[in-house]
C-alpha positions as CSV (number, residue, x, y, z in Angstrom):
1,X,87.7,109.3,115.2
2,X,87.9,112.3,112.8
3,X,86.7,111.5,109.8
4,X,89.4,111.7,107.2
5,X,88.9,112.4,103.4
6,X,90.0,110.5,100.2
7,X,91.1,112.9,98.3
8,X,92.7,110.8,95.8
9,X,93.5,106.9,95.0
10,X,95.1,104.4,93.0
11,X,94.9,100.9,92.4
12,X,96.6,98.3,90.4
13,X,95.7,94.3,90.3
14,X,95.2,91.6,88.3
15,X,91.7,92.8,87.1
16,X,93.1,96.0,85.2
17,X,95.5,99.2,86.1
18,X,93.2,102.3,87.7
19,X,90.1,103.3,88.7
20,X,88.3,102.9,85.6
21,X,89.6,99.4,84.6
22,X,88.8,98.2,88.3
23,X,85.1,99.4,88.1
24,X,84.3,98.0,84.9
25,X,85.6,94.6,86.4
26,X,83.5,95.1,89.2
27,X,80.2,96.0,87.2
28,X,80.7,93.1,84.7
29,X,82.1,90.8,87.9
30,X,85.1,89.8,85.3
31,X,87.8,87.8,87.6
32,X,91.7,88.4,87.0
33,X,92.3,84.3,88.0
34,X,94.3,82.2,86.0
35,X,95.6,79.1,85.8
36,X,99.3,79.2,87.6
37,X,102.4,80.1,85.1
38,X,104.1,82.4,87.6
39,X,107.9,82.1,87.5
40,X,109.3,78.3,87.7
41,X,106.0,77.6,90.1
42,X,104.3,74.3,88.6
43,X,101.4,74.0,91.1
44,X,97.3,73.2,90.0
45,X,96.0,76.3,91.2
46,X,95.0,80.0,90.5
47,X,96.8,83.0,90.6
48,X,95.8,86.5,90.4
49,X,99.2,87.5,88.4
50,X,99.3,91.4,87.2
51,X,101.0,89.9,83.7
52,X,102.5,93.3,82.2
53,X,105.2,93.4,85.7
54,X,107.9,91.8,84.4
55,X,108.5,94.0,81.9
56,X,107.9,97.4,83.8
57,X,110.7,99.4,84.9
58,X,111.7,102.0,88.3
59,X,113.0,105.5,87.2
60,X,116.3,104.9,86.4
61,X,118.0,106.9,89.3
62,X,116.1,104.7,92.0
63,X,117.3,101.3,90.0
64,X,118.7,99.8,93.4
65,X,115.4,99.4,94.5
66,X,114.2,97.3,91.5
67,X,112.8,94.2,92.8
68,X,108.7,93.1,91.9
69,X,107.4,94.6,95.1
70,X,108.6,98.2,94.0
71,X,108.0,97.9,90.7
72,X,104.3,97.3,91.3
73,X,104.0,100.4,94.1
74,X,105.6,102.1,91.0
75,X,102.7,100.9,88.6
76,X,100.3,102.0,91.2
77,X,101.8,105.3,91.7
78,X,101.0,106.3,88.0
79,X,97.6,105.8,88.3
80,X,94.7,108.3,88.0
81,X,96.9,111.4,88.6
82,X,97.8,109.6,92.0
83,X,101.7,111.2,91.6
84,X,100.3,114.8,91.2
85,X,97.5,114.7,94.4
86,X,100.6,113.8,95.8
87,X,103.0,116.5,94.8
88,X,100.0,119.2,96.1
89,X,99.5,117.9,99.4
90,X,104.0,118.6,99.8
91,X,103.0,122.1,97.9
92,X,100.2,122.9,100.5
93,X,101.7,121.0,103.7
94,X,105.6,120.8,103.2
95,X,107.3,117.3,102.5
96,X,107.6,117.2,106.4
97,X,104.0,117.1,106.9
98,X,103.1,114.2,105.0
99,X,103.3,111.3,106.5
100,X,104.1,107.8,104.8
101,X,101.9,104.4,106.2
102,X,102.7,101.2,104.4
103,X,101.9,97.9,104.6
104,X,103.0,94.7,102.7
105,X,103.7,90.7,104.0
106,X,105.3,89.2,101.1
107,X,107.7,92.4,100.0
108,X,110.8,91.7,98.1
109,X,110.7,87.9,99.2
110,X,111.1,87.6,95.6
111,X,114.4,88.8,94.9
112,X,115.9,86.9,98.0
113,X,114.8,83.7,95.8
114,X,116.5,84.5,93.0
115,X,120.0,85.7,94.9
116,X,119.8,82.0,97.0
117,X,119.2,80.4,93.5
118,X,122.2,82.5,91.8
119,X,124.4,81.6,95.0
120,X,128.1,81.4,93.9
121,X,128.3,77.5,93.8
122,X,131.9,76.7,95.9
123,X,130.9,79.0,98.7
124,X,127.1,79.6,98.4
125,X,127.9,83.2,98.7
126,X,124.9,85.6,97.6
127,X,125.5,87.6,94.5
128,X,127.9,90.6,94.7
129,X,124.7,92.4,93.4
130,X,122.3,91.2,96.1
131,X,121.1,94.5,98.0
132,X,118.7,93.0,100.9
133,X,117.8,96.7,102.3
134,X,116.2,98.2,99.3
135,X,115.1,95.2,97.6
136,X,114.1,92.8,100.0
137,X,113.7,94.3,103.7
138,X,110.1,94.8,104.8
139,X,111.1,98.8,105.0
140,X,112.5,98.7,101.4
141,X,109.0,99.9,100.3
142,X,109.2,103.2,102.4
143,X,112.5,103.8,101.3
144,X,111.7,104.1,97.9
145,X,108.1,105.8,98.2
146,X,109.8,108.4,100.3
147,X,112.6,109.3,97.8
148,X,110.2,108.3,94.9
149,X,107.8,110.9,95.7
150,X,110.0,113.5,97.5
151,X,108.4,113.3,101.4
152,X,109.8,113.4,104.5
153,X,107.3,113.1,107.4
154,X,106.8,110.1,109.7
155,X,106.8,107.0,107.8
156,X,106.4,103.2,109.0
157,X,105.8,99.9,107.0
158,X,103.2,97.5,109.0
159,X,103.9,94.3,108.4
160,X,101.2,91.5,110.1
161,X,99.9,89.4,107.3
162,X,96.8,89.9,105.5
163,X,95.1,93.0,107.7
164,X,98.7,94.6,106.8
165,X,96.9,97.6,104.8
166,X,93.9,97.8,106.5
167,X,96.1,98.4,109.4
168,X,98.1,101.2,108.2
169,X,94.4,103.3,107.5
170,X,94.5,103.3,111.4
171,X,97.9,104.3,111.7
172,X,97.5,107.4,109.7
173,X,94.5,108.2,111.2
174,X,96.0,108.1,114.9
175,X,99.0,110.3,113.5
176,X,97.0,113.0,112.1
177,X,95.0,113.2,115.3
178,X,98.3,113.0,117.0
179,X,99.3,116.1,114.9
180,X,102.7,114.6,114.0
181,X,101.5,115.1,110.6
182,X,98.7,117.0,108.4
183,X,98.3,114.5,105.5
184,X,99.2,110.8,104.8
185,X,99.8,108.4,101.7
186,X,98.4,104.6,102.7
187,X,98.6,101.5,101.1
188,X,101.0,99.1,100.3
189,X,102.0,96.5,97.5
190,X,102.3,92.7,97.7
191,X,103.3,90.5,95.1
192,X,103.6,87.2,94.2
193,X,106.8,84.5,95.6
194,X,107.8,81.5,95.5
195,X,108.0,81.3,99.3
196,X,103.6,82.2,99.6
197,X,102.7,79.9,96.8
198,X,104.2,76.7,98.1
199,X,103.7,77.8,102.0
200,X,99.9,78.0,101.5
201,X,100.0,74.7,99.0
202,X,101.7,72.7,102.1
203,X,99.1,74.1,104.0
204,X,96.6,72.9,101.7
205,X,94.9,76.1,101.2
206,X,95.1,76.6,97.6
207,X,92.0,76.2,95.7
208,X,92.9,74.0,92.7
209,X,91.0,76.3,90.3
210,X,89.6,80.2,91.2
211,X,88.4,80.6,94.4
212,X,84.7,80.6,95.2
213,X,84.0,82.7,98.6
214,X,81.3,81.5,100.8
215,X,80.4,79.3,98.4
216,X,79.4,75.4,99.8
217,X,82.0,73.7,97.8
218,X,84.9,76.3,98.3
219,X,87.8,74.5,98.8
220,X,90.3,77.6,99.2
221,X,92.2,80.6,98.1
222,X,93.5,82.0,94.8
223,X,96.6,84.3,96.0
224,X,97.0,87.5,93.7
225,X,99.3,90.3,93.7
226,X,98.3,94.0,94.2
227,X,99.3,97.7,95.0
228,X,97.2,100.8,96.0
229,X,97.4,103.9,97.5
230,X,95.0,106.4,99.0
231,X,95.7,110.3,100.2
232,X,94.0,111.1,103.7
233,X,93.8,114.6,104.9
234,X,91.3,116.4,107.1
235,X,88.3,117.2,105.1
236,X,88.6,119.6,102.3
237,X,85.8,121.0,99.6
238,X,84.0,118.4,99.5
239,X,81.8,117.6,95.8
240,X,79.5,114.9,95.3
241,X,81.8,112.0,95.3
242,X,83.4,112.6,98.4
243,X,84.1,109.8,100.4
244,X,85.6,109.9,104.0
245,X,87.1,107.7,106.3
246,X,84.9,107.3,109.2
247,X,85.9,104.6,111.3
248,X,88.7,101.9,112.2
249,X,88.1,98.9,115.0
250,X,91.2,95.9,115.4
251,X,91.2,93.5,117.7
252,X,93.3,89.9,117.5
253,X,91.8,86.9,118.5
254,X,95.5,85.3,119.9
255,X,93.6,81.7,118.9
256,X,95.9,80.1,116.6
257,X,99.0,80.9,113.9
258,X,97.0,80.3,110.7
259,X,93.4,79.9,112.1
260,X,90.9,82.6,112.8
261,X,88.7,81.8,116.4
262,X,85.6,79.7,115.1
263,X,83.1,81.4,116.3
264,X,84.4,84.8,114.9
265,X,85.2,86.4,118.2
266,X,87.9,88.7,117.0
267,X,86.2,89.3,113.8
268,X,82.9,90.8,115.5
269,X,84.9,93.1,118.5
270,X,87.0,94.5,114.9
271,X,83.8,95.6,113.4
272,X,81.9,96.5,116.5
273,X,85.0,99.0,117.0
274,X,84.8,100.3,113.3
275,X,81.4,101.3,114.0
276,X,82.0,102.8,117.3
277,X,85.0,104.8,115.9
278,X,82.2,106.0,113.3
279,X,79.6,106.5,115.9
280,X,77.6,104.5,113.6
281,X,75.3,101.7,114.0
282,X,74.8,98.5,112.0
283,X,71.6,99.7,110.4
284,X,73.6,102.4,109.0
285,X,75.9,100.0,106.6
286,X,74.9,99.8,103.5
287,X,77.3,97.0,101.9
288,X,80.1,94.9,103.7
289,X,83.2,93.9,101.7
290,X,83.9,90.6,103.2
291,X,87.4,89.3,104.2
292,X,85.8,86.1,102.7
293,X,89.1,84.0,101.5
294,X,86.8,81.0,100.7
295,X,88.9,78.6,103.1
296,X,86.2,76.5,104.9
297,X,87.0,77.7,108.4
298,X,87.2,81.6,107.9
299,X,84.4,82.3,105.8
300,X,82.6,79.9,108.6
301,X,83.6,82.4,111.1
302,X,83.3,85.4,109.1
303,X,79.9,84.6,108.5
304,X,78.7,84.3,112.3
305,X,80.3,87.6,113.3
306,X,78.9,89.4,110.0
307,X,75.4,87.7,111.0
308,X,75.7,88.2,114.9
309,X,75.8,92.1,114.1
310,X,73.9,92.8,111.0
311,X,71.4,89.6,110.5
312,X,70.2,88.9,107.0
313,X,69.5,93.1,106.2
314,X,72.6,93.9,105.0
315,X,74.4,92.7,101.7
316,X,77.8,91.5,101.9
317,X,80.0,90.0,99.3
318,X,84.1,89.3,98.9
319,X,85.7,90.6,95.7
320,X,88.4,88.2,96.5
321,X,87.6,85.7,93.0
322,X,87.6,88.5,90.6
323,X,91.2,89.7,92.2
324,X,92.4,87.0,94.5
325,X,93.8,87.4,98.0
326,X,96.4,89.9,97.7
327,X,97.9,89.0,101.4
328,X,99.1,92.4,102.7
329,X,97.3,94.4,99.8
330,X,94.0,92.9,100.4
331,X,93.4,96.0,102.9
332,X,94.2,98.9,100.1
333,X,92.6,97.6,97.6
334,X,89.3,96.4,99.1
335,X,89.3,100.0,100.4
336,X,89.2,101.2,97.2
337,X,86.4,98.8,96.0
338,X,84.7,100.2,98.6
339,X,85.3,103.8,98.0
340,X,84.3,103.0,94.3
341,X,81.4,101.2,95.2
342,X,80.2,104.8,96.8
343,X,80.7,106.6,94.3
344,X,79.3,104.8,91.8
345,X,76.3,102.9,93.4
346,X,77.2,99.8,93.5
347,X,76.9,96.9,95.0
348,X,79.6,94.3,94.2
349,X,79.1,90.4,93.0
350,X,81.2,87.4,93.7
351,X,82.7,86.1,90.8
352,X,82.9,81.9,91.0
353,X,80.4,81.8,93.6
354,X,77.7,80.2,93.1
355,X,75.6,78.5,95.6
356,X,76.2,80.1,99.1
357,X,76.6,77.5,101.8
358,X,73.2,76.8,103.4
359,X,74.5,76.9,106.9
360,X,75.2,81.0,106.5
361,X,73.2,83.5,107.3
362,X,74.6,86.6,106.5
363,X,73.2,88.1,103.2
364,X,75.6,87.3,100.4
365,X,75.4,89.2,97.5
366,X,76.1,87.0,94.3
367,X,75.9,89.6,91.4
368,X,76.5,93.0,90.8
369,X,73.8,95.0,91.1
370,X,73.6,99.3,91.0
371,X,72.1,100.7,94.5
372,X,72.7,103.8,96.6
373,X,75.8,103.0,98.7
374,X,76.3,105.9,101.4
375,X,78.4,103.5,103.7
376,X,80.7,100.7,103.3
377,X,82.6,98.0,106.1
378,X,85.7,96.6,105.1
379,X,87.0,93.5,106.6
380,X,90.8,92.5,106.4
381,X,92.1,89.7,108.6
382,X,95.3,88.0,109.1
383,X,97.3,85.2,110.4
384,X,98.3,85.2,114.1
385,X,94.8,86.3,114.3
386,X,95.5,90.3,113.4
387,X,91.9,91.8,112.6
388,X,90.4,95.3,111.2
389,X,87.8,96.7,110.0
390,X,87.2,99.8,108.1
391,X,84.2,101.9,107.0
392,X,84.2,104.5,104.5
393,X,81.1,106.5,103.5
394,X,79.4,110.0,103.1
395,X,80.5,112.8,105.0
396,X,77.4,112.4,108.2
């Protein structure tokens, strides 16, 4: 592909609000996790909960879309000047000519649980007030961002689980080679539901305290809540922190609903893609943001496909216990640790880990630790077996 460049992001989790809050969590490895108070949830497990949500409001003209999911994209949106990048790409390329690629699994999920609960209680009937399109729907997120931030190019939401975000990079990027449009917004939001936390708890995946990735005793996830967004456009003046877009592999293993292929089969042909769509080879990764949930069969598998391509040279680490698995975030806003990670040198720790599993061979990176960083691999994969891989780096 064509590499693409960042020319602006934003970022919002349950580690802090913008770029600067995210890297000082990333140099002191600080972890968002705490003990689960979310909503009437009574479950003993950790959650990566942005706390200041609840209270946060849309613009007051775009109130029908008020539901968590939105309201969090909105938080995101007023990050680092985020708004503004945006309103000079429609200056320089006309609101046509941006295009909108989303992604998100849990969505308004939310609200839906509160209408059902609220049900009128002789007929069941939904509140009067329920408005599914714009509050609920999968596409409810692109409605608003489009009106929200005045664009009218080509616009999808990808929806397929926890490689949702990490999907919609590729998206954009086969658009803009496509010509069908000359910039594009990614990203996404996913928050937190009543329907996920009990879904993963009857699938026994919840970690009962914060999750410890590739660790020997990890015993599961921590799900957290997120939103990020990142402006693509062809490569402009570039400076010194310039970071690009230089590659996108996906594959899907078809093995199982809710299990990735043992041996990491899908995982490996994602990131032997990425680096073919870069024209890059292993040696030439200089950090690898792991998928790494810390369930005991994925980071199993994780680990053989990171080790079958890049051995023991090349560090690796998941950033999933300082903001837990943010579902269809995860791919946004490990691109931006990524992206951050290049700019500032860095290469990230993993927070609650703290004895790798002996049986892994990849080279797990346990602290934080400064380092040149000119190219970074970001793995997002999701159930049904939906896998992608990312890599972000220095202009070549």
């Amino acid at each position: 592909m064509s590499p693409l460049q960042i020319s602006q992001f934003s970022i919002v989790s349950c580690i802090g609000a913008g770029q600067l809050a995210t890297l000082s969590a990333l140099h002191s490895g600080a972890s968002g996790l705490r003990p689960c108070e979310f909503e009437t949830v009574r479950l003993p497990t950790c959650l990566g909960e942005v706390s200041t949500l609840a209270d946060f409001a849309l613009p007051e003209a775009l109130a029908a879309f008020d539901c968590r999911n939105n309201r969090l994209a909105e938080m995101a949106l007023g990050q680092d000047g985020f708004e503004d990048a945006v309103g000079a790409a429609v200056t320089k390329y006309g609101a046509r000519r941006i295009g909108l690629f989303l992604g998100t699994s849990t969505s308004g999920i939310l609200q839906a649980e509160l209408a059902y609960r609220a049900r009128e209680a002789a007929t069941l009937a939904l509140p009067a007030g329920f408005d599914y399109p714009r509050t609920h729907n999968t596409a409810s997120l692109a409605a608003f961002l489009r009106l929200r931030l005045g664009i009218a190019g080509v616009s999808f939401v990808v929806s397929c689980a926890c490689a949702s975000t990490a999907k919609a990079f590729g998206s954009a990027a086969r658009m803009i080679e496509a010509g069908l449009c000359d910039a594009a917004i990614v990203g996404g939001a996913d928050t937190l539901c009543l329907t996920t936390l009990y879904g993963f708890h009857a699938l026994a995946l919840n970690a009962p305290g914060p999750c410890r990735p590739f660790d020997a005793a990890r015993d599961g996830i921590s799900i957290g809540e997120a939103a990020g967004f990142a402006l693509l456009e062809k490569p402009q003046a570039q400076s010194d922190d310039s970071v690009m877009l230089l590659g996108v592999g996906e594959s899907n293993d078809a093995y199982h609903m809710s299990s990735p292929h043992p041996e990491g089969i899908g995982a490996k042909l994602a990131m032997e893609r990425a680096l073919a769509s870069a024209r890059l080879v292993s040696t030439d990764i200089d950090y690898i943001n792991l998928h790494g949930t810390a369930t005991r069969v994925g980071d199993a598998a994780e680990d053989l496909a990171v080790a079958a391509l890049f051995g023991h040279d090349t560090p690796c680490s998941s950033t999933k216990g300082q903001t837990g698995h943010t579902l269809g975030a995860a791919g946004i806003v490990e691109a931006i640790l990524s992206v951050l990670a290049i700019r500032h040198g860095l290469l990230p720790g993993s927070a609650h880990t703290t004895t790798v599993d002996p049986a892994f061979r990849s080279r797990y990176q346990l602290t934080s630790e400064p380092a040149r960083v000119d190219t970074v691999l970001s793995n997002s994969f999701g159930f049904g077996g939906g896998n992608c891989s990312l890599i972000f780096g220095r202009m070549q």
